[in-house]
FIDOMAR-38294 format. One record per residue (C-alpha): residue in one letter; z, x, y. Coordinates in steps of 0.05 Angstrom, whole numbers. Layout:
REC rest pz px py
REC A Z X Y
...
# end
This chain:
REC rest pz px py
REC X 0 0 0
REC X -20 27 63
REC X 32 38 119
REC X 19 35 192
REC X 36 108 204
REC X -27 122 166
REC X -70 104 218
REC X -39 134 280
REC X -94 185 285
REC X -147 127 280
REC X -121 73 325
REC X -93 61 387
REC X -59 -5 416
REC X -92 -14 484
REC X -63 -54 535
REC X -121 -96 585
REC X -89 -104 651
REC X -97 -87 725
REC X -47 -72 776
REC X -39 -144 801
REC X 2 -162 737
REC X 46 -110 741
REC X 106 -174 743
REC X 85 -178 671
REC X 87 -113 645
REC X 169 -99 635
REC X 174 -170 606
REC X 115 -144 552
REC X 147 -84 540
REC X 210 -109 520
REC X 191 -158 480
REC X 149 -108 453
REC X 201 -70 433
REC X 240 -121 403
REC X 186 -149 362
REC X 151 -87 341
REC X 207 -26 357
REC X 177 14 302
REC X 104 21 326
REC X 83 83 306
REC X 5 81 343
REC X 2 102 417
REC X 4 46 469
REC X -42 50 531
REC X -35 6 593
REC X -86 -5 628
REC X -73 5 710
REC X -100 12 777
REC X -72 53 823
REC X 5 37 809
REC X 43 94 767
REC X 99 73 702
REC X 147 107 678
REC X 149 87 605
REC X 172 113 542
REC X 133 52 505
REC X 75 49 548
REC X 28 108 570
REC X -19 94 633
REC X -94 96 628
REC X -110 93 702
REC X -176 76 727
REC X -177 70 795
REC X -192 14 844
REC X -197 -53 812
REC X -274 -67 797
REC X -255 -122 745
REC X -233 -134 676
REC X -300 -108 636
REC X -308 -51 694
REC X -237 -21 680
REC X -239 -31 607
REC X -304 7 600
REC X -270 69 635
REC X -208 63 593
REC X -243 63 532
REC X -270 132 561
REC X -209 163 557
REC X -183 136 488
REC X -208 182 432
REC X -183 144 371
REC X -241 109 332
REC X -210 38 335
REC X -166 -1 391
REC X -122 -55 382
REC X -135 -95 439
REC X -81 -138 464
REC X -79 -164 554
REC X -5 -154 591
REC X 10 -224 580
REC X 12 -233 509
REC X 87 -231 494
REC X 106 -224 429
REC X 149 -277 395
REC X 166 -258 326
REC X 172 -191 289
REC X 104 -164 273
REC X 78 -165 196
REC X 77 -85 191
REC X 60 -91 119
REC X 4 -134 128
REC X -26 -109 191
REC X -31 -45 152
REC X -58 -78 86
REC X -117 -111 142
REC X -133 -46 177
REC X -144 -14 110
REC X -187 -74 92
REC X -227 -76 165
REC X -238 3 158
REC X -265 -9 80
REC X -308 -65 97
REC X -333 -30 157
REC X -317 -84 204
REC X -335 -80 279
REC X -272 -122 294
REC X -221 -162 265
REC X -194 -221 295
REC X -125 -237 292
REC X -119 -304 313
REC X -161 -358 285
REC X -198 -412 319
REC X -182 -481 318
REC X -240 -503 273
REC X -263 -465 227
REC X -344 -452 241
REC X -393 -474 189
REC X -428 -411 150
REC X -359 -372 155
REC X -346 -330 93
REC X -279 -312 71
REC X -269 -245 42
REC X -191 -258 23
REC X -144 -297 42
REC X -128 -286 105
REC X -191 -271 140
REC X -265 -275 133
REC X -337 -260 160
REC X -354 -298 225
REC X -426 -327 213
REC X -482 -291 264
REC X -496 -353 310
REC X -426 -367 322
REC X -400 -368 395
REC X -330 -329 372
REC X -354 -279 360
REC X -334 -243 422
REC X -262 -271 437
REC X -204 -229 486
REC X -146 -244 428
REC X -109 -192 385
REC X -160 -154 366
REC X -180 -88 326
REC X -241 -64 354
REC X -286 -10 322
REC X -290 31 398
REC X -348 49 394
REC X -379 -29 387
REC X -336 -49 441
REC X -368 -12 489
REC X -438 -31 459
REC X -422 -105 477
REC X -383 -100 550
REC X -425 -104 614
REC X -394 -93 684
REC X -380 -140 734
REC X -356 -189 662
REC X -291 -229 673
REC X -256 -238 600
REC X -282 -309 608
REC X -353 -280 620
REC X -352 -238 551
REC X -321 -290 517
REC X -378 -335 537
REC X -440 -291 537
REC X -408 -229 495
REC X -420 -269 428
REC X -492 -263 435
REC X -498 -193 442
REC X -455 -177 374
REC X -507 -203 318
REC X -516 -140 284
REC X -444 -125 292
REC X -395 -139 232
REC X -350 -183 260
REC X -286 -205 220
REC X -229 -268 243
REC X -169 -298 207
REC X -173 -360 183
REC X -120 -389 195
REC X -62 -384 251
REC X -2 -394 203
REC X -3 -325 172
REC X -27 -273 227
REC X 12 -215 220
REC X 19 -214 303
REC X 45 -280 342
REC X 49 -280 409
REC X 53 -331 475
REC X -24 -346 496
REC X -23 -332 563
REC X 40 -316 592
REC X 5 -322 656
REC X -49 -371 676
REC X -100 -367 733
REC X -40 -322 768
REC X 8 -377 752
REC X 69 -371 701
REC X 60 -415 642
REC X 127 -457 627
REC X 129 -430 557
REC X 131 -359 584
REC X 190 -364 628
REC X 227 -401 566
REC X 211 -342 517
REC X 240 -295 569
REC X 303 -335 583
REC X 315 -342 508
REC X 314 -263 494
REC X 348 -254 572
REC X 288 -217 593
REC X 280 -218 665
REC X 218 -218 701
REC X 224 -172 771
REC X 198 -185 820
REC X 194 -257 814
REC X 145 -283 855
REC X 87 -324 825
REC X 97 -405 825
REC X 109 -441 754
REC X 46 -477 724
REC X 45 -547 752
REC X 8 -609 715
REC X -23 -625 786
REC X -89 -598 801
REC X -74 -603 871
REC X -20 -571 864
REC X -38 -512 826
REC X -91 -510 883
REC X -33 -494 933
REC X 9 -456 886
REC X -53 -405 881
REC X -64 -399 946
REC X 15 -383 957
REC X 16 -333 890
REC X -42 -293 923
REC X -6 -279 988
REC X 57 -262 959
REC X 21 -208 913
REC X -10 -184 970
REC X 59 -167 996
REC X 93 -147 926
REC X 28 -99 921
REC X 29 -68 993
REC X 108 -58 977
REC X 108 -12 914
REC X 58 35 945
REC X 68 99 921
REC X 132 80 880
REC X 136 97 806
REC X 157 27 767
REC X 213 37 713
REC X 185 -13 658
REC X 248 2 607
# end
């Protein structure tokens, strides 16, 4: 049975983010730590122009913000491992990760010579999709998921053959699928036994989801500076609490200038 530590030289986890969500990176760290204290692969974040100081996380930073697909590309750059575990700031981790089993899937991903490996399912299965065990199978070539910004292990080099810049996540999810029909692409099946569960997205449209700030309270993890509105069911309110969230980032940005942020 293979064990995580065997595959420290071949993958990394890598982090997507940007330096206006630095409010969520502490909160993932430490539930990163309590959910997965053992990780033995080297963690990347993904930043701007803001420095960490991290034991957990180690900064990948790209410069000015050009956009998600933009900074990703010149991350990638700088990772040398063959495959990334791709995972965004705001996925917090709920329960302990399935270190056996993640293992058990890399080993099967790297035999199978998969492109990527999905770790969450979608909702429906799609039609033509061919299971290779029981957790996880082929996704058929004219799906439209095949290109999806969940937990993901990504064969590097095929992640950079499908990004274009200027893409929002939203923009490779949508047209990204296309572009990946010679790829080997690889998804769980089903949601109930993915070795990785986390909160899908802590943050939404720069707004803090409910279930976010409820996962934080329960594990007393506090989220510093506090300053984005909670996700309301109004539209027109959301409208207004965007609009409020963007000026008060502004500030929180312009503020930690040339400070170092202590993430532990």
């Amino acid at each position: 049975m293979p064990e995580l530590k065997d595959f420290t030289s071949s993958v990394a986890v890598l982090v997507s983010s940007c330096d206006s969500f630095f409010d969520a990176w502490r909160p993932f760290s430490v539930l990163f730590r309590k959910f997965w204290p053992d990780c033995p692969l080297k963690i990347f974040l993904i930043v701007n122009q803001l420095r960490i100081r991290s034991s957990l996380l180690q900064p990948i930073a790209v410069g000015p913000d050009h956009g998600w697909s933009s900074n990703l590309q010149l991350a990638l750059t700088q990772i040398t491992h063959p495959y990334v575990l791709y995972i965004q700031e705001d996925y917090f981790l709920t329960e302990p990760v399935q270190r056996n089993q993640l293992g058990a899937d890399f080993e099967s991903a790297f035999e199978s010579d998969a492109d990527s490996l999905c770790f969450r399912a979608r909702t429906h299965i799609d039609r033509g999709f061919a299971p290779i065990n029981e957790r996880f199978g082929v996704v058929p070539r004219d799906s439209d998921g095949r290109t999806r910004c969940q937990v993901t292990l990504w064969k590097r080099t095929a992640l950079q053959s499908v990004l274009r810049s200027d893409e929002t996540a939203w923009n490779f999810e949508a047209r990204g699928s296309k572009r990946t029909t010679d790829l080997h692409i690889l998804s769980y099946t089903h949601r109930e036994n993915a070795p990785i569960r986390y909160v899908m997205s802590a943050i939404s449209r720069g707004l803090w989801m409910p279930e976010a700030l409820a996962l934080c309270r329960e594990h007393r993890v506090e989220i510093d500076p506090f300053f984005r509105p909670v996700y309301s069911p109004r539209a027109w309110q959301r409208r207004l609490q965007r609009a409020i969230g963007r000026s008060r980032l502004r500030r929180q940005l312009a503020r930690r200038h040339g400070q170092i942020l202590a993430l532990e």
